[in-house]
Backbone as JSON, one array per atom type, in Angstrom:
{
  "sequence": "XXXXXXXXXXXXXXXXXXXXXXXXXXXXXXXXXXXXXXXXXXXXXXXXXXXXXXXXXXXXXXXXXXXXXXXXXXXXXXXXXXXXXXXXXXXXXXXXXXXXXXXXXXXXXXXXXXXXXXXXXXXXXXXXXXXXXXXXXXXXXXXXXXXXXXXXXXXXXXXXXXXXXXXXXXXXXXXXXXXXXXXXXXXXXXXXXXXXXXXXXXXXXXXXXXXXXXXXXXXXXXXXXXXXXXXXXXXXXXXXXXXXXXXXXXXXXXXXXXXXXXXXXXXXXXXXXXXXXXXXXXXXX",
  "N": [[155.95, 93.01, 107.33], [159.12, 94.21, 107.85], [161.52, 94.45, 105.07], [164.78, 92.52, 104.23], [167.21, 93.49, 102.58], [169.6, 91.46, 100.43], [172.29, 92.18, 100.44], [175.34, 93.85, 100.71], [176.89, 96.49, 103.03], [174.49, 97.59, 104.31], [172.29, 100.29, 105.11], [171.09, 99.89, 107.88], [168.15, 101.17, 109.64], [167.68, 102.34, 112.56], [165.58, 102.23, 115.94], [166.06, 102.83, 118.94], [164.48, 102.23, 121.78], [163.07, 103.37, 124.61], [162.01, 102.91, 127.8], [161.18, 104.76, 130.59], [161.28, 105.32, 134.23], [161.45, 107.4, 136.59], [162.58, 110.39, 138.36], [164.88, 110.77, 137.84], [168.02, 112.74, 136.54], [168.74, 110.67, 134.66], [168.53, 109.92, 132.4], [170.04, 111.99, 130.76], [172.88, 111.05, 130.37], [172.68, 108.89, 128.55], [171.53, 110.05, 125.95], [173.88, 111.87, 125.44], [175.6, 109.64, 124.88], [174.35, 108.68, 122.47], [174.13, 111.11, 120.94], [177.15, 111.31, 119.99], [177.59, 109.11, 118.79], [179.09, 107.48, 115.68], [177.7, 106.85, 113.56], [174.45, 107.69, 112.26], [171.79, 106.79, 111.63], [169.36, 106.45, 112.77], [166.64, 106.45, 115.95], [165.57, 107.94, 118.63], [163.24, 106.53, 121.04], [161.17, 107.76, 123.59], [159.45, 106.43, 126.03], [157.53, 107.62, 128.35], [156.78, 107.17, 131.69], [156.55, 108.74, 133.53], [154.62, 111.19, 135.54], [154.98, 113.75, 135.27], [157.04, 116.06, 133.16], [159.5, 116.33, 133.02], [161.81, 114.41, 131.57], [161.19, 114.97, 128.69], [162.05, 117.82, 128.84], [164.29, 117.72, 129.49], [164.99, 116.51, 127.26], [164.92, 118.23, 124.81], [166.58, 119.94, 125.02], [168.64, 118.26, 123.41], [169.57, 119.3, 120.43], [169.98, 118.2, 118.34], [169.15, 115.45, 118.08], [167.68, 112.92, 116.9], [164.41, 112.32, 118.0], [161.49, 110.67, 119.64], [158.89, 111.82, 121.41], [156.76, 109.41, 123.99], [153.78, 109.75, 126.3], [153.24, 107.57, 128.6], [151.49, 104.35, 129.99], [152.3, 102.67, 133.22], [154.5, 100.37, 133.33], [157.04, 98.23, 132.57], [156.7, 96.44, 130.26], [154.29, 97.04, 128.93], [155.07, 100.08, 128.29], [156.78, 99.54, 126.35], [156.11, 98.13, 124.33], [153.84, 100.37, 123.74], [155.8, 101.81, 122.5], [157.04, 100.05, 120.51], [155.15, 100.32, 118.55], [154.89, 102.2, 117.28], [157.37, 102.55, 116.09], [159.76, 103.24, 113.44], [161.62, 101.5, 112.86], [164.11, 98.99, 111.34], [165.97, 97.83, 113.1], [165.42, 97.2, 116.03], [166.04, 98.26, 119.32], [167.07, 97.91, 122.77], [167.07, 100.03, 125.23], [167.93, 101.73, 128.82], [167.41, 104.21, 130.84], [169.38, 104.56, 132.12], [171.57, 103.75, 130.91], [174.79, 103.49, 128.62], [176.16, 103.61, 125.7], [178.44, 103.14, 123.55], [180.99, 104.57, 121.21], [180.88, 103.38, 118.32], [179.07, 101.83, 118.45], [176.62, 101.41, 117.48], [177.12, 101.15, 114.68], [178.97, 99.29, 114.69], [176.98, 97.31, 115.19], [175.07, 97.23, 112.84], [177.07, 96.82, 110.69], [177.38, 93.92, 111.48], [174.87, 92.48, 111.4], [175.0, 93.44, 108.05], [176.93, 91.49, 107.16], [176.14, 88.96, 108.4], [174.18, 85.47, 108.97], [171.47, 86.81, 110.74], [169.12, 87.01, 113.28], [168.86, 88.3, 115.07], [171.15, 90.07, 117.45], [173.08, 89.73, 120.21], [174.85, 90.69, 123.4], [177.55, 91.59, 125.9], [176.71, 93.3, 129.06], [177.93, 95.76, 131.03], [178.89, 97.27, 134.23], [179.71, 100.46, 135.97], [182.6, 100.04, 136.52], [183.37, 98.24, 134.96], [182.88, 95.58, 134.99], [181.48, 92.55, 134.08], [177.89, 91.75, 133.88], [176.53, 89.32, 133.72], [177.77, 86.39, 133.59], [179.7, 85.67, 130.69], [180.91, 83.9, 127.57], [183.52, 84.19, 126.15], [183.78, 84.03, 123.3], [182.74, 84.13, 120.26], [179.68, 83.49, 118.89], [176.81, 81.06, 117.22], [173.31, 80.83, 119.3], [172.1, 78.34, 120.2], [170.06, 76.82, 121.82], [167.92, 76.65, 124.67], [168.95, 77.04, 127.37], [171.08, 79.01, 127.27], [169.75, 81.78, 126.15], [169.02, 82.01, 128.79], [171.07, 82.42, 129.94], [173.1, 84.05, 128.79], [171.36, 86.87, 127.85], [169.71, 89.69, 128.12], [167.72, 92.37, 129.76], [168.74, 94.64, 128.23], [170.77, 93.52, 126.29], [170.7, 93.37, 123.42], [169.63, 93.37, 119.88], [166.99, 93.45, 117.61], [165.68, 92.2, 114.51], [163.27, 93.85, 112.9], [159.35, 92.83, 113.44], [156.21, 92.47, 112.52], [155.06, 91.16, 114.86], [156.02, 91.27, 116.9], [156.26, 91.49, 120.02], [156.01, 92.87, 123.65], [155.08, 90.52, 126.66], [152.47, 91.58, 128.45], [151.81, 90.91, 130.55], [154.21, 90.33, 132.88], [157.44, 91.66, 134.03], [159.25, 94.35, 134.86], [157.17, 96.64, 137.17], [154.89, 95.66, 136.2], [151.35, 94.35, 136.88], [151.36, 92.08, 139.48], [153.6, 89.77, 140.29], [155.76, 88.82, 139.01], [158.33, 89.76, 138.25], [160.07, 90.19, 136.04], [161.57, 88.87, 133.15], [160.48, 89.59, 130.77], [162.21, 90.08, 128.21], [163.29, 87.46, 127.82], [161.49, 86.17, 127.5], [159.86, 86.87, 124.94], [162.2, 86.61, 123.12], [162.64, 83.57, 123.5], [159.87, 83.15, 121.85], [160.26, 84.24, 119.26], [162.62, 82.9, 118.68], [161.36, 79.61, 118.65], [158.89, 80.27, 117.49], [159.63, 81.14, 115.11], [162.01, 80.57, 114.18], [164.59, 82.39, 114.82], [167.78, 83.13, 114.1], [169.98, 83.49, 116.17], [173.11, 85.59, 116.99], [175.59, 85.57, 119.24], [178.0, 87.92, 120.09], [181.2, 88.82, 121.89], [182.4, 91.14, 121.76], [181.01, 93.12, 121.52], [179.18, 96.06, 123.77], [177.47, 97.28, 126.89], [177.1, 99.51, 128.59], [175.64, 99.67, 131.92], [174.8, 101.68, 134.37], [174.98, 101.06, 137.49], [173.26, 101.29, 140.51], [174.39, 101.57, 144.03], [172.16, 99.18, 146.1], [170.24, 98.95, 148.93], [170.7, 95.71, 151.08], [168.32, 94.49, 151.78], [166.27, 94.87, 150.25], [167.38, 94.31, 147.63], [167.46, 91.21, 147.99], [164.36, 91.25, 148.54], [164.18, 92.11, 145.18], [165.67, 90.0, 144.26], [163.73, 87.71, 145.14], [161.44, 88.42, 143.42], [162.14, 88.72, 141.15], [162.93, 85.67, 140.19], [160.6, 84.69, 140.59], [159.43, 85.66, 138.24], [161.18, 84.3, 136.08], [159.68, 81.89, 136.72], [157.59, 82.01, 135.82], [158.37, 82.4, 132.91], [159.27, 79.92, 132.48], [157.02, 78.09, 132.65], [154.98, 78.74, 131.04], [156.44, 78.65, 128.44], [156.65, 75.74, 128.55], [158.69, 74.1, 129.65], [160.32, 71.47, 130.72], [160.09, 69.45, 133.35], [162.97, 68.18, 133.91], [164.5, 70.42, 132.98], [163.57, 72.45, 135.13], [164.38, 71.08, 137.36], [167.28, 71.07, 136.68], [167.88, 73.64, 137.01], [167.65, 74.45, 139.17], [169.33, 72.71, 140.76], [171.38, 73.97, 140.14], [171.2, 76.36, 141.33], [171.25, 75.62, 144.22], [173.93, 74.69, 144.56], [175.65, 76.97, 143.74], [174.28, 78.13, 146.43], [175.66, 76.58, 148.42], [178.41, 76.87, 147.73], [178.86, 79.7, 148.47], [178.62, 79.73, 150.83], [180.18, 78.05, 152.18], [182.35, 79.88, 151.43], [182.21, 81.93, 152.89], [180.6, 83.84, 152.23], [177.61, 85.29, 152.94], [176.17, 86.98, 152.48], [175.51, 87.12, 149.45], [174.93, 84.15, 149.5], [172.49, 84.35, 150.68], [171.48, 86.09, 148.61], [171.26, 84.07, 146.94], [169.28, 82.26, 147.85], [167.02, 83.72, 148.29], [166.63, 83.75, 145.47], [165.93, 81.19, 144.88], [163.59, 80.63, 146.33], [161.89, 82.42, 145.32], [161.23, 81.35, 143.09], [160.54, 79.16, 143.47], [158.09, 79.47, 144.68], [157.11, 81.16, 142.62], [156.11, 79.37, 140.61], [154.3, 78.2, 142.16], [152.47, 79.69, 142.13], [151.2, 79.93, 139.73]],
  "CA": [[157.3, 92.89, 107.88], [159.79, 95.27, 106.91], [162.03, 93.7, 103.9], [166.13, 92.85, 104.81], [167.85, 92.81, 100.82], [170.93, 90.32, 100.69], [173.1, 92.93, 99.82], [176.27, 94.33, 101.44], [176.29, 97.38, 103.16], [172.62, 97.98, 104.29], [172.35, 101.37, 106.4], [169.57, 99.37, 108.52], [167.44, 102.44, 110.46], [167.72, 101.7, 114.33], [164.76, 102.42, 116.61], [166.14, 102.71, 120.67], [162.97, 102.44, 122.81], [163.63, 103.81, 126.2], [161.36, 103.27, 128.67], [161.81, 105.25, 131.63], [160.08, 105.81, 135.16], [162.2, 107.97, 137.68], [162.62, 111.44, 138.6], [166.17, 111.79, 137.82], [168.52, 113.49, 134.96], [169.62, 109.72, 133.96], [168.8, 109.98, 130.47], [170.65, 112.84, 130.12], [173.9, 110.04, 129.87], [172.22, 107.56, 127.5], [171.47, 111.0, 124.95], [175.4, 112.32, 125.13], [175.86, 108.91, 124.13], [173.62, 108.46, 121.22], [174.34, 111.89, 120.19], [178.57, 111.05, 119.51], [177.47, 107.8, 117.72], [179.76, 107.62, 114.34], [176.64, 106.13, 112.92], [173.47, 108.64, 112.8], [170.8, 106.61, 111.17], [168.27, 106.22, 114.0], [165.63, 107.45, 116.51], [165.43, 107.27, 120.09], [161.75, 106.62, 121.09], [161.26, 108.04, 125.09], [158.27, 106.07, 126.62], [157.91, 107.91, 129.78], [155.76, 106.45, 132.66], [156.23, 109.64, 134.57], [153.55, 112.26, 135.53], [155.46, 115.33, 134.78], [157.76, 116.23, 132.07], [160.93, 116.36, 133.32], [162.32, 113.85, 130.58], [160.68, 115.65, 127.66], [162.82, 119.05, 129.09], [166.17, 117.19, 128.77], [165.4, 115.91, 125.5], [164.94, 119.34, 123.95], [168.27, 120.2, 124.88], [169.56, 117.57, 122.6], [168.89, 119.71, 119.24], [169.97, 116.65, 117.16], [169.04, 113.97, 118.39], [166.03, 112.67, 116.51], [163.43, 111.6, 118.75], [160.08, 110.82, 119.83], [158.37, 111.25, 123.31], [155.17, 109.21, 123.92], [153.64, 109.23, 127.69], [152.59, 106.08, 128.84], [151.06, 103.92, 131.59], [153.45, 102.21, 134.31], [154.48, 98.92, 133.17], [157.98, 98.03, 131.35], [156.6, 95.5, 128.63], [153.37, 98.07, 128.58], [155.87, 101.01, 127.94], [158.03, 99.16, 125.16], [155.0, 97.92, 123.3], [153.63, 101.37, 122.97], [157.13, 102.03, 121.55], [157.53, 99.32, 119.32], [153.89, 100.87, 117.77], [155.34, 103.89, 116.57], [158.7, 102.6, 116.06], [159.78, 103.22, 112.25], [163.21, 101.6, 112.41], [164.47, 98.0, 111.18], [166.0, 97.35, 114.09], [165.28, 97.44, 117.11], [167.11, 98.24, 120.8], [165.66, 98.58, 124.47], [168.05, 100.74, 126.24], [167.09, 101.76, 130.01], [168.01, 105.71, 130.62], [170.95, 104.74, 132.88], [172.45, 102.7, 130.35], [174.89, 104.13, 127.68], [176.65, 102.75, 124.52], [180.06, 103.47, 123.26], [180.41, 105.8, 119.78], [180.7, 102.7, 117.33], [178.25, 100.28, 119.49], [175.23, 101.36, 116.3], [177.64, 100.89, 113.32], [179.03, 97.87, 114.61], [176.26, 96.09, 114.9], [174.73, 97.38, 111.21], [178.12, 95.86, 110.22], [177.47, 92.14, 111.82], [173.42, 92.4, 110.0], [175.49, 92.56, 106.82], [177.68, 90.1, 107.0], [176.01, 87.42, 108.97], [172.36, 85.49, 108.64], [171.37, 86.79, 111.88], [167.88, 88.06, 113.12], [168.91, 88.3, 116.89], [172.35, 90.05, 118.05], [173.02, 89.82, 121.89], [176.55, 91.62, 123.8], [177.36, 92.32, 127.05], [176.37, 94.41, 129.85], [178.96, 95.92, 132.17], [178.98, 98.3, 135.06], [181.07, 101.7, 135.92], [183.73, 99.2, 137.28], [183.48, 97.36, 133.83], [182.42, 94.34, 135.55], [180.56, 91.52, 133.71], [176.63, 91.74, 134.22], [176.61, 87.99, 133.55], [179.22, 85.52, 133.01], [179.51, 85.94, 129.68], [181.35, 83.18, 126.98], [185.22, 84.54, 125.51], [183.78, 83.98, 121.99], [181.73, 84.56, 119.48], [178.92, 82.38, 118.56], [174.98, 81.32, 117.49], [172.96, 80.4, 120.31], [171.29, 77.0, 119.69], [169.53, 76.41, 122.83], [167.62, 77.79, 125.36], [170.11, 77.77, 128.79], [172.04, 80.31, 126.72], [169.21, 82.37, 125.95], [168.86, 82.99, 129.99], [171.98, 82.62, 130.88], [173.44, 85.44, 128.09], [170.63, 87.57, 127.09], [169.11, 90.51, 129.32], [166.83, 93.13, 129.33], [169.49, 96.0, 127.39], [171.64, 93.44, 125.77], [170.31, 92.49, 122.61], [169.0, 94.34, 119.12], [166.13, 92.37, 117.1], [164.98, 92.85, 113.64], [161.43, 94.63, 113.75], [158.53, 92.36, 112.58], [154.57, 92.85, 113.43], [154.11, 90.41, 115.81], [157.03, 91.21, 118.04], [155.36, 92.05, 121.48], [156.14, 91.78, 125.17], [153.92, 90.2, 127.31], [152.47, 92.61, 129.51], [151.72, 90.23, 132.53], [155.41, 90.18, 133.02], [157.99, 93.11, 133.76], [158.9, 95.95, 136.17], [155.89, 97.41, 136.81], [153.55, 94.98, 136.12], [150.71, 94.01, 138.52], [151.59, 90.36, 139.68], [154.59, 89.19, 141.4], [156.64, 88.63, 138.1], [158.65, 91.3, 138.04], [161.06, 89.87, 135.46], [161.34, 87.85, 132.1], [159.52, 89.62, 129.37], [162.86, 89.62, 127.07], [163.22, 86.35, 127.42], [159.77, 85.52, 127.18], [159.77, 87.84, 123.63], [163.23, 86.25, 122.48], [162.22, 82.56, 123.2], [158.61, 82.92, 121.69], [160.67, 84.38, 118.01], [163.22, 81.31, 118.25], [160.6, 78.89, 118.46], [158.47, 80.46, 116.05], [159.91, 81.9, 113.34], [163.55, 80.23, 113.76], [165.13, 83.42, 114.78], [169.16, 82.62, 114.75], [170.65, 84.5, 117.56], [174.09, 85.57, 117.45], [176.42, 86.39, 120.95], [179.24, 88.67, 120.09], [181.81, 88.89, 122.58], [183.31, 92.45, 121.67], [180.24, 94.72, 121.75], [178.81, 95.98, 125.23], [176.9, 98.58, 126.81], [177.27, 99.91, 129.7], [174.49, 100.2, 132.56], [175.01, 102.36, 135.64], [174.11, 100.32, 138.52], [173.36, 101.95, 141.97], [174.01, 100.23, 144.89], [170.81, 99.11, 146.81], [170.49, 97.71, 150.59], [170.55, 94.14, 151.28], [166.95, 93.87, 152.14], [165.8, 95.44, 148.59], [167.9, 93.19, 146.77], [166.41, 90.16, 148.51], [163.42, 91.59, 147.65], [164.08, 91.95, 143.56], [166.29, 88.86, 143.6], [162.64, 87.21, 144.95], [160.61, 88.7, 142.48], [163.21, 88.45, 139.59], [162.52, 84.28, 140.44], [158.7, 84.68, 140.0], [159.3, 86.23, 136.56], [161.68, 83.29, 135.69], [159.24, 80.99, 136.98], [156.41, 82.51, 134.87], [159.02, 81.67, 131.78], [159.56, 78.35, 132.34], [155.88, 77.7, 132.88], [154.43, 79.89, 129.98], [156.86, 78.01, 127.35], [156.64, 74.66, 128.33], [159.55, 73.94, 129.69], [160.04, 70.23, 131.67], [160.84, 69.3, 135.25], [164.06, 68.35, 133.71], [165.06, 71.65, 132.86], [163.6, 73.14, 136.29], [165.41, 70.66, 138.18], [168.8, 71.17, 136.39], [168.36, 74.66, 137.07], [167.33, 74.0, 141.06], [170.23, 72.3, 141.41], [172.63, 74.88, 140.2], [171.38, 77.32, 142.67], [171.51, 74.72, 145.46], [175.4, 74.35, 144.39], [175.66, 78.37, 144.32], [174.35, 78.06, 147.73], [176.97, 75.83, 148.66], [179.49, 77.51, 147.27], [178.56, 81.03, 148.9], [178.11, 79.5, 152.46], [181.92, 76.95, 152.16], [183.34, 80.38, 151.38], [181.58, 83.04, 153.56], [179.92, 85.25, 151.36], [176.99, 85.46, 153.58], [175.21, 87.84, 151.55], [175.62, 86.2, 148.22], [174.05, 83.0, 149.54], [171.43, 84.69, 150.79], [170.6, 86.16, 147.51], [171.04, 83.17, 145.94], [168.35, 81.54, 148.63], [165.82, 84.39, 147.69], [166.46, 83.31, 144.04], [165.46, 79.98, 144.71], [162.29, 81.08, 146.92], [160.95, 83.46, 143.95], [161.04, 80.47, 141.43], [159.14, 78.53, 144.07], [156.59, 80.4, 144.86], [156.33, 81.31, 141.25], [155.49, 77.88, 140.48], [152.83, 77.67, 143.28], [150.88, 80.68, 141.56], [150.81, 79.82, 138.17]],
  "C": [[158.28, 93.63, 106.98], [160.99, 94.1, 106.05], [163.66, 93.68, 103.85], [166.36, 92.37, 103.36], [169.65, 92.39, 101.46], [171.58, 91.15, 100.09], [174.1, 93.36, 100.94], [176.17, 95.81, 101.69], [174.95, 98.32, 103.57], [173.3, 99.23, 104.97], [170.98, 100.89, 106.91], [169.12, 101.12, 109.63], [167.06, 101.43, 111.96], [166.32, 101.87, 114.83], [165.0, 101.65, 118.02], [164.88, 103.02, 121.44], [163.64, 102.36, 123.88], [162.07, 103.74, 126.82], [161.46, 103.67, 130.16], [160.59, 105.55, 133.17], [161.34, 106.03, 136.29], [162.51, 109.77, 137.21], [163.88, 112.67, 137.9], [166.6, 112.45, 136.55], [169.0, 112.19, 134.44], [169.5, 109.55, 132.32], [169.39, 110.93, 130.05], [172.24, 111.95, 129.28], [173.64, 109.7, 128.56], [172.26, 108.49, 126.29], [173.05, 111.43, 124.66], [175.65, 111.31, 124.72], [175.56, 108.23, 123.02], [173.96, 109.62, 120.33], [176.3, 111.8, 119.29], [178.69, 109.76, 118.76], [177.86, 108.32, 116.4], [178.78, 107.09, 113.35], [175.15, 106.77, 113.47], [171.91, 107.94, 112.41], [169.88, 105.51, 112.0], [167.87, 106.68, 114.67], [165.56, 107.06, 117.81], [163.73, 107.63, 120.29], [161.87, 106.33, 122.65], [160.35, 107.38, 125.35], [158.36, 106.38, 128.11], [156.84, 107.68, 130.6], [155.55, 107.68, 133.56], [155.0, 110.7, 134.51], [154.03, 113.44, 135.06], [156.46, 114.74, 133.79], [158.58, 116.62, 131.95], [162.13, 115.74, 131.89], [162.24, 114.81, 129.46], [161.78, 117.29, 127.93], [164.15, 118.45, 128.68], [166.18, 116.53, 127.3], [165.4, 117.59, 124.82], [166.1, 119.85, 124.18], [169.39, 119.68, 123.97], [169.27, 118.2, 120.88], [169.13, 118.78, 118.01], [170.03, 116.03, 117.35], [167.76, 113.94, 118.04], [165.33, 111.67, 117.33], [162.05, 111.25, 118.92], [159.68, 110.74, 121.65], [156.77, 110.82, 123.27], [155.27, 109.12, 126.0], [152.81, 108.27, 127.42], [152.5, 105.5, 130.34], [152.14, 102.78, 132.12], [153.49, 100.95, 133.58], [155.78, 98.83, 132.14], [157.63, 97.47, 130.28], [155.37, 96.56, 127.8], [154.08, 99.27, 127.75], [156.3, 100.7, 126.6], [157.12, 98.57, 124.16], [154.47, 98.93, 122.95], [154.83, 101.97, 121.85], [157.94, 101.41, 120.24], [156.58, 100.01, 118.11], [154.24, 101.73, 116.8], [157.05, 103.99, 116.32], [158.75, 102.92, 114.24], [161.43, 102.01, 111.53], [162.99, 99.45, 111.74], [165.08, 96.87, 111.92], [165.39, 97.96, 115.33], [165.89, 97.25, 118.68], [166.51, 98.65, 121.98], [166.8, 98.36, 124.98], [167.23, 101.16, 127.67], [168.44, 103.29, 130.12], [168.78, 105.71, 131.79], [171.75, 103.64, 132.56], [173.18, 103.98, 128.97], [175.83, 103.25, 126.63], [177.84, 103.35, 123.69], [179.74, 104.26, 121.62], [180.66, 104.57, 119.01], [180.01, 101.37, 117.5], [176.97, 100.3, 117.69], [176.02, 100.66, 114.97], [178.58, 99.86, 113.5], [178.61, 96.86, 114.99], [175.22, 95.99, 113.43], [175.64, 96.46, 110.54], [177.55, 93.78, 110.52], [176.13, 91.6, 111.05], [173.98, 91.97, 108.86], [175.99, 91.76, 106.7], [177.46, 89.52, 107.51], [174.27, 87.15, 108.74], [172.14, 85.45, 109.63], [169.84, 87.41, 111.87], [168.07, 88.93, 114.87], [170.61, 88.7, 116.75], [172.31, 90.33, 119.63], [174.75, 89.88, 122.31], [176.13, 91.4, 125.09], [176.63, 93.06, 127.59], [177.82, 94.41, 131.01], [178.74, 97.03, 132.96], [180.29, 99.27, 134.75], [182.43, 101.32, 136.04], [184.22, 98.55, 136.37], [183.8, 95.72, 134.5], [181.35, 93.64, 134.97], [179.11, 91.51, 134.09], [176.45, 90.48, 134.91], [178.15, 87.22, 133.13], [178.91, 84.62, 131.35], [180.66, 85.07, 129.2], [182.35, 84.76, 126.38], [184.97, 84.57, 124.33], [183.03, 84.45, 121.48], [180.95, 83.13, 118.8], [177.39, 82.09, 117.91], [175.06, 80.84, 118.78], [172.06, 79.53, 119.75], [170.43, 76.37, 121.12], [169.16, 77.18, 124.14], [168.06, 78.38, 127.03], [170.85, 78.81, 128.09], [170.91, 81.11, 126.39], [168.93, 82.89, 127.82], [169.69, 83.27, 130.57], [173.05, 84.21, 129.77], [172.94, 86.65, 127.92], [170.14, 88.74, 128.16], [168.52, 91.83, 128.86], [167.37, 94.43, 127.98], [170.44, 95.5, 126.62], [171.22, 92.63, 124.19], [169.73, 93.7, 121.64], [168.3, 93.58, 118.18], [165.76, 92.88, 115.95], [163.5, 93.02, 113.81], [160.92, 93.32, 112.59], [156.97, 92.37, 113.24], [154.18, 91.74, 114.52], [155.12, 90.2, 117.21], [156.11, 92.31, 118.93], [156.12, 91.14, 122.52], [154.96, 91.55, 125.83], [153.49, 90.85, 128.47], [152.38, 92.26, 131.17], [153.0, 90.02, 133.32], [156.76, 91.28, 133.07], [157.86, 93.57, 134.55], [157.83, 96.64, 136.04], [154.36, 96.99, 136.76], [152.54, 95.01, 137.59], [150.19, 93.03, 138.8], [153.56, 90.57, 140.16], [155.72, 89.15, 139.83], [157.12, 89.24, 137.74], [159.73, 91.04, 136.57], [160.71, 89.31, 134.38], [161.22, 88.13, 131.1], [160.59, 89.61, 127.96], [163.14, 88.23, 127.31], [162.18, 85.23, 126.95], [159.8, 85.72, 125.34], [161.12, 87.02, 123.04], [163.06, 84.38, 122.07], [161.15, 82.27, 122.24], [159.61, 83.44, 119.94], [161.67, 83.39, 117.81], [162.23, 80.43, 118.2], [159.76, 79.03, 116.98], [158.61, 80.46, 114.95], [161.4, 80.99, 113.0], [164.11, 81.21, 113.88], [166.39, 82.83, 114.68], [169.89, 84.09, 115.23], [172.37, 84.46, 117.43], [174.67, 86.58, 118.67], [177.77, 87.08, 120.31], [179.59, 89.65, 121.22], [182.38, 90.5, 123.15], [182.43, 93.42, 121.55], [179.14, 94.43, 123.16], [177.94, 97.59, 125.36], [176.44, 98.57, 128.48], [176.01, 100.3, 131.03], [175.58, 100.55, 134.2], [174.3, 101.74, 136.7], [174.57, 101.23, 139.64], [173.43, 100.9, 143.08], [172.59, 100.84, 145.64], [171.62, 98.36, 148.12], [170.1, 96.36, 150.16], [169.21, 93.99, 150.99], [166.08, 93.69, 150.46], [166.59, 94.89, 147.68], [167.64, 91.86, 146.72], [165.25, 90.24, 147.77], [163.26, 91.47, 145.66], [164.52, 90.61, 143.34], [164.9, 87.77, 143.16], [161.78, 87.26, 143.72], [160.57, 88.44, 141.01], [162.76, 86.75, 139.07], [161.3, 84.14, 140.11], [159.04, 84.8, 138.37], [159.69, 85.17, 135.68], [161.1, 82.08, 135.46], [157.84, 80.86, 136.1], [156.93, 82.02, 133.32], [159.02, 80.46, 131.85], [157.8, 78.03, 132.02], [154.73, 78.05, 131.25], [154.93, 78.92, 128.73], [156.72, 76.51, 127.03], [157.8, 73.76, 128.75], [159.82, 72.55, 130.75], [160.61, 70.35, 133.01], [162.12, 68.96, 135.0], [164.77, 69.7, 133.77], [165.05, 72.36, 134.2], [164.76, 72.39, 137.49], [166.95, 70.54, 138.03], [168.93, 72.82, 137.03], [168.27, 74.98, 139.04], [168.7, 73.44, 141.77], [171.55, 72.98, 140.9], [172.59, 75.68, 141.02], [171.86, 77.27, 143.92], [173.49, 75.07, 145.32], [175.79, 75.52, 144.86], [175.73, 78.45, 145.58], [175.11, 77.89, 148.45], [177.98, 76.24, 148.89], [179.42, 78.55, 148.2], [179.03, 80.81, 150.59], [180.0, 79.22, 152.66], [182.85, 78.61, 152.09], [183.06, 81.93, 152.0], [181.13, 83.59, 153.19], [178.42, 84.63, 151.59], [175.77, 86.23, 152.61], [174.6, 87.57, 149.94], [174.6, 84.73, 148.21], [172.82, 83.5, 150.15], [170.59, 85.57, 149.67], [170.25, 85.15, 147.08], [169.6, 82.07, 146.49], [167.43, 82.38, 148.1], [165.44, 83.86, 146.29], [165.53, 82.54, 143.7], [163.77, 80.2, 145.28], [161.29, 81.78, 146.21], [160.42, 82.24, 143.16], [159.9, 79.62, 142.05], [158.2, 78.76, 144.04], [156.2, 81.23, 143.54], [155.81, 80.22, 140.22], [154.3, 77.83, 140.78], [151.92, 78.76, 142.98], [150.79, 81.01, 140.36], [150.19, 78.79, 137.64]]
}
């Protein structure tokens, strides 16, 4: 395990693992924004799922941006585990190549390492609209429990110190092959609080931006379902009681409620898929 000295000032060495699977130029973003970072000491590591080498062309355009490209087989937690392999850095960040990060997002979170006993930092996510991912707490805080670990935390918002036994679980994740399309950072974030005692801090004031596309109704249904399996695979996997499932059963129900009392038709019908994923990810685990 690499060695954090109690000293002020560290320059901790980053390591951004990207794992990517699509056609388009979207990592070209995520690179213009790593390259204007006021803070240079780190490596973006590409894990590309694709067949051709489209990615690998737009990275050579970036002549300073230190990188690595590994190809790899389909699977997000698959992808980001080859990437952790060959990572060199101290920390570690899992960006998604239509996400980008503001020019003092690296050097102020080096800053919060030094000055706090943290092993876990977790921020925002916001859209083009700068709209909330999640409904995200006004403050700054640890996280002592694990409804705040699902209700804050998400796949691009969080940077972990590296240690050898940090892995995602591959049965879990876009990509995978099983119904659980979802989870594996929270799977990976719960499994180092438990363990090790990670302490997690939420700061309020750093974010990072993901480009969301809109999708049709139907295909949102669809992920919301699937997203629910993944969730349901967490709960199940950790240990988690019928208390907990049924507190969280009956917030959706409420959601529901809510959605229907005030027309948003579409809304409660995600929030019904939600509930239908978690089910039926119950009934096949």
């Amino acid at each position: 395990q690499k060695t954090f000295y109690k000293r002020k000032n560290k320059k901790f060495f980053f390591s951004i693992i990207c794992a990517t699977l699509g056609n388009k130029q979207k990592i070209k973003k995520l690179c213009n924004s790593l390259i204007k970072q006021n803070y240079n000491n780190f490596e973006l590591i590409v894990c590309d799922q694709n067949q051709n080498n489209l990615n690998l062309k737009i990275l050579k355009q970036f002549k300073n941006l230190k990188y690595k490209y590994l190809k790899t087989k389909k699977g997000l937690s698959r992808s980001r585990n080859m990437g952790i392999l060959k990572c060199k850095g101290d920390l570690l960040m899992f960006l998604d190549d239509d996400t980008e990060i503001k020019r003092n997002h690296l050097k102020n979170i080096n800053q919060e390492f030094n000055k706090k006993e943290i092993d876990i930092i977790c921020y925002k996510v916001i859209n083009d609209k700068k709209k909330n991912l999640l409904k995200y707490p006004n403050k700054k805080f640890y996280i002592n429990n694990f409804n705040q670990i699902f209700n804050y935390i998400s796949s691009v918002s969080f940077t972990i110190k590296y240690n050898k036994f940090l892995k995602f679980d591959e049965k879990i994740g876009l990509g995978s092959n099983s119904i659980f399309q979802s989870g594996e950072e929270t799977d990976l974030i719960i499994r180092e609080f438990k363990k090790r005692k990670f302490k997690i801090f939420f700061n309020n004031t750093l974010e990072v931006l993901h480009n969301e596309k809109k999708i049709k109704l139907i295909k949102n249904l669809n992920k919301k379902f699937l997203y629910g399996c993944g969730w349901s695979y967490v709960i199940k996997k950790q240990n988690f009681g019928y208390i907990f499932i049924i507190k969280n059963f009956l917030k959706i129900f409420f959601n529901i409620s809510y959605h229907i009392i005030s027309l948003k038709l579409p809304s409660a019908l995600l929030s019904i898929s939600t509930l239908l994923g978690r089910i039926y990810g119950l009934s096949k685990i």
